[in-house]
N, C-alpha and C positions, 0 to 999 in steps of 0.2 A: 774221842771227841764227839759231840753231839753238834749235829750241822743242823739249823734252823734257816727256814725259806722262809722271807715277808713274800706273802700272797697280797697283790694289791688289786683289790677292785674296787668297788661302790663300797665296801665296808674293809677293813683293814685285817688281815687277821697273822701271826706269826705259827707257821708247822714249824713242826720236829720232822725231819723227813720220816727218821725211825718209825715215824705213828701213820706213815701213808702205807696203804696197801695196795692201791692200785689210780693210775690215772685216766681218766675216761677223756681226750682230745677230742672228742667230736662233740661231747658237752662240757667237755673243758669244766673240768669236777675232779678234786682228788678225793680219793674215800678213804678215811682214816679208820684202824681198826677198833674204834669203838660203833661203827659204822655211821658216822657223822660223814658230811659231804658238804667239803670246801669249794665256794667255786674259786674261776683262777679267771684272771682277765687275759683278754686275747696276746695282750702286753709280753704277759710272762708268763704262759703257759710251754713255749718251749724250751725256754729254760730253767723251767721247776723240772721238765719231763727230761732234760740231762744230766740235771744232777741228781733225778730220782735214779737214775740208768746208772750211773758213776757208784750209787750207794748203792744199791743190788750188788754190782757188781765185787764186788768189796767182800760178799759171803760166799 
């Protein structure tokens, strides 16, 4: 199943978790492996970063 996160901030954007590589919390930025960088609003950035952790955890 592919699990997609709406990132909502000043512009709207939907990830694929699968395509994040890494989340940066202190600039609250996820970096996606084509090396693009989403940001994430204060909102829901700990909750992107659990169910980033949930998916890791899964391999």
């Amino acid at each position: 199943m592919i699990d997609f996160f709406n990132v909502i901030n000043h512009k709207s954007y939907v990830v694929n978790i699968e395509h994040i590589t890494a989340i940066n919390n202190f600039s609250q930025i996820a970096i996606l492996n084509n090396g693009r960088e989403c940001p994430i609003s204060r909102r829901f950035i700990k909750e992107l970063t659990e169910k980033y952790k949930r998916h890791c955890r899964k391999f």
